[in-house]
Phi, psi and omega in degrees: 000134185302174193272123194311323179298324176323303178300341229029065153283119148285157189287345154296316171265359153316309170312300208288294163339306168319282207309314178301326180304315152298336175286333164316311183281319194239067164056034186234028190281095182301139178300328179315321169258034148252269263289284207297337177282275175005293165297343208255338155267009169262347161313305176287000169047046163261126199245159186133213184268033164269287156019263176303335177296311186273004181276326179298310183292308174338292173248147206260325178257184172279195328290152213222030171078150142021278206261322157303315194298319197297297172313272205327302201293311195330295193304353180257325182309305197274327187280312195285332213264358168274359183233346158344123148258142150261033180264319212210047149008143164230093185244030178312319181225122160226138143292152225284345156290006181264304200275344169305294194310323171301335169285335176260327174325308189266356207256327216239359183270158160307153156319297176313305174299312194264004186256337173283331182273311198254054139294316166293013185233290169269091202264357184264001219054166184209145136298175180270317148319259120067258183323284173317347167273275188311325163305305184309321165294338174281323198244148166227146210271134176288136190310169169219196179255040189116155184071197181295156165269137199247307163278128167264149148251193172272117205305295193200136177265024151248035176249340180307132190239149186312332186276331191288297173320316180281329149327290182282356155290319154314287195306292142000299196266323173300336169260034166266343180284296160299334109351319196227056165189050192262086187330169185284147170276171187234135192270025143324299173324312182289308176317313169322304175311285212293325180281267183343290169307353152277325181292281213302339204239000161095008184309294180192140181281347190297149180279182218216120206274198193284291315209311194297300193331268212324348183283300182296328181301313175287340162319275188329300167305315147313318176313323185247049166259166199047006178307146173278126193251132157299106174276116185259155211275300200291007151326272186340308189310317217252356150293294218249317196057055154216185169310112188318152156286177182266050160280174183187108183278129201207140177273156193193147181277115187270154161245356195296309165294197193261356189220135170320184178156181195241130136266202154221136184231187170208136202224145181239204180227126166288153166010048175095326229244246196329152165263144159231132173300148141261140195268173204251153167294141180219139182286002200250180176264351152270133182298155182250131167234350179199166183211099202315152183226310174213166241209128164230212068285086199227103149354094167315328185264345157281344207241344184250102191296076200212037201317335167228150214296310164341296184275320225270303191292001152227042177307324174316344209268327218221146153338127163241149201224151161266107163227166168319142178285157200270294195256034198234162166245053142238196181240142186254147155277133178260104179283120181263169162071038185292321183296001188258045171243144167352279187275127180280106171323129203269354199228148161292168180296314202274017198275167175294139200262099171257093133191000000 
């Protein structure tokens, strides 16, 4: 094991790190101190999704890690293929969850299957090598100021040969259903990180039981409700060629599936006050208002102390706190300020859940 100085840990942030790990074992954990542990192991230049976690609480504008570049595309994702012409496919800058899903598409087809779907494009045939190839030559991931790439452009169109260019215009309009139906990441991962950095810095070798999961797990979702994603405008511009909207793209503790998460949206202010989602483009006939970034399993009606559909359905509106369940031995999520919401809650938090 590297030496604790290694890490730059001081015996001031030994201390502190000890005390949150203990406060883990015995339930008393504030989010404020996993916020604060984070930051002193992304100090300590432990890189994965301690990292990413903590790039998010860090900076208050970007970049932000992961999980800003992950919020962008979605949000970029949505933007493009809602503004699409498809008469004349523009396939210079796509987000990179548009050039992944296309990238998994050909990765997951038979030989046989892409010689048959891409005839009209390669009437001599292509391989799947080939194919992957040729993307990896059209494309490059677009810089960022640090961190994840939210974007590929295009190297150069006159390096392209015409059939390659008809190529990603098919696929583009063909991977749009799938492109804008991109699970959520599981926030296993993080926890793992977060147990694995204690361990990794001499804290403590104990494994982190099912009960510790599930604790931190609700930390960590607090941690990223209400953040804020930047959106850069000349992106935007050069997706859409207008004007930015009065959006504000933000992470939030979700109830919306049958199991907590985090989504990500874009919110306006109703008549000064309220927050309301704006909707996301959807090829389908049901309306989109969020788009999961992460997934847990934790029961919504066990882990969210919340009896009305009112508040449970727009938590983004209102502060969340992990507090003890009052008459249960777990822990809960909690919607604070429940009287400040649009609709005045019809029930107590503890009333019976009818619907």
């Amino acid at each position: 094991m590297k030496n604790l100085f290694s890490y730059g840990l001081t015996p001031q942030r030994r201390h502190l790190l000890t005390q949150t790990y203990d406060r883990i074992c015995r339930r008393t954990l504030r989010t404020s101190d996993l916020q604060l542990a984070l930051l002193h192991f992304r100090e300590a230049k432990l890189a994965g999704w301690i990292w990413e976690c903590a790039s998010s609480i860090a900076h208050v504008r970007r970049n932000q890690g992961v999980f800003w570049a992950w919020g962008l595309s979605v949000w970029a994702t949505h933007l493009y293929y809602s503004h699409l012409d498809r008469r004349n496919i523009d396939v210079s800058l796509l987000p990179i969850d548009v050039f992944t899903t296309v990238r998994h598409l050909i990765e997951h087809r038979e030989e046989w299957q892409l010689s048959d779907e891409l005839s009209h494009v390669y009437p001599e045939g292509i391989s799947k090598h080939e194919l992957l190839a040729t993307l990896d030559h059209m494309y490059s991931e677009k810089p960022e100021k640090g961190g994840e790439s939210a974007f590929v452009q295009l190297n150069s169109r006159k390096g392209n040969l015409s059939e390659d260019m008809h190529l990603m215009k098919f696929l583009v309009a063909y991977c749009e259903p799938m492109a804008l139906s991109i699970r959520g990441m599981p926030i296993d991962e993080i926890v793992n990180a977060v147990e694995e950095a204690f361990r990794s810095i001499g804290i403590s070798n104990r494994p982190f039981t099912a009960a510790d999961r599930q604790y931190v797990a609700l930390h960590i979702l607090i941690s990223l409700h209400n953040v804020l994603l930047d959106v850069r405008m000349d992106v935007f511009k050069s997706l859409v060629h207008e004007e930015p909207p009065r959006h504000q793209a933000m992470l939030s503790v979700s109830a919306m599936d049958s199991t907590l998460g985090v989504d990500v949206g874009f919110y306006f202010r109703k008549q000064g006050s309220y927050l309301e989602q704006a909707d996301l483009y959807s090829p389908d006939r049901f309306e989109r208002f969020r788009c999961p970034l992460i997934q847990t399993d934790l029961d919504e009606k066990t882990f969210l102390l919340e009896s009305d559909i009112n508040i449970r359905c727009c938590l983004y509106n209102h502060p969340v706190e992990v507090r003890k369940h009052p008459t249960e031995d777990y822990h809960v999520i909690i919607a604070l300020q429940r009287r400040d919401a649009e609709f005045r809650p019809t029930r107590s938090r503890l009333g019976a859940i009818n619907y």
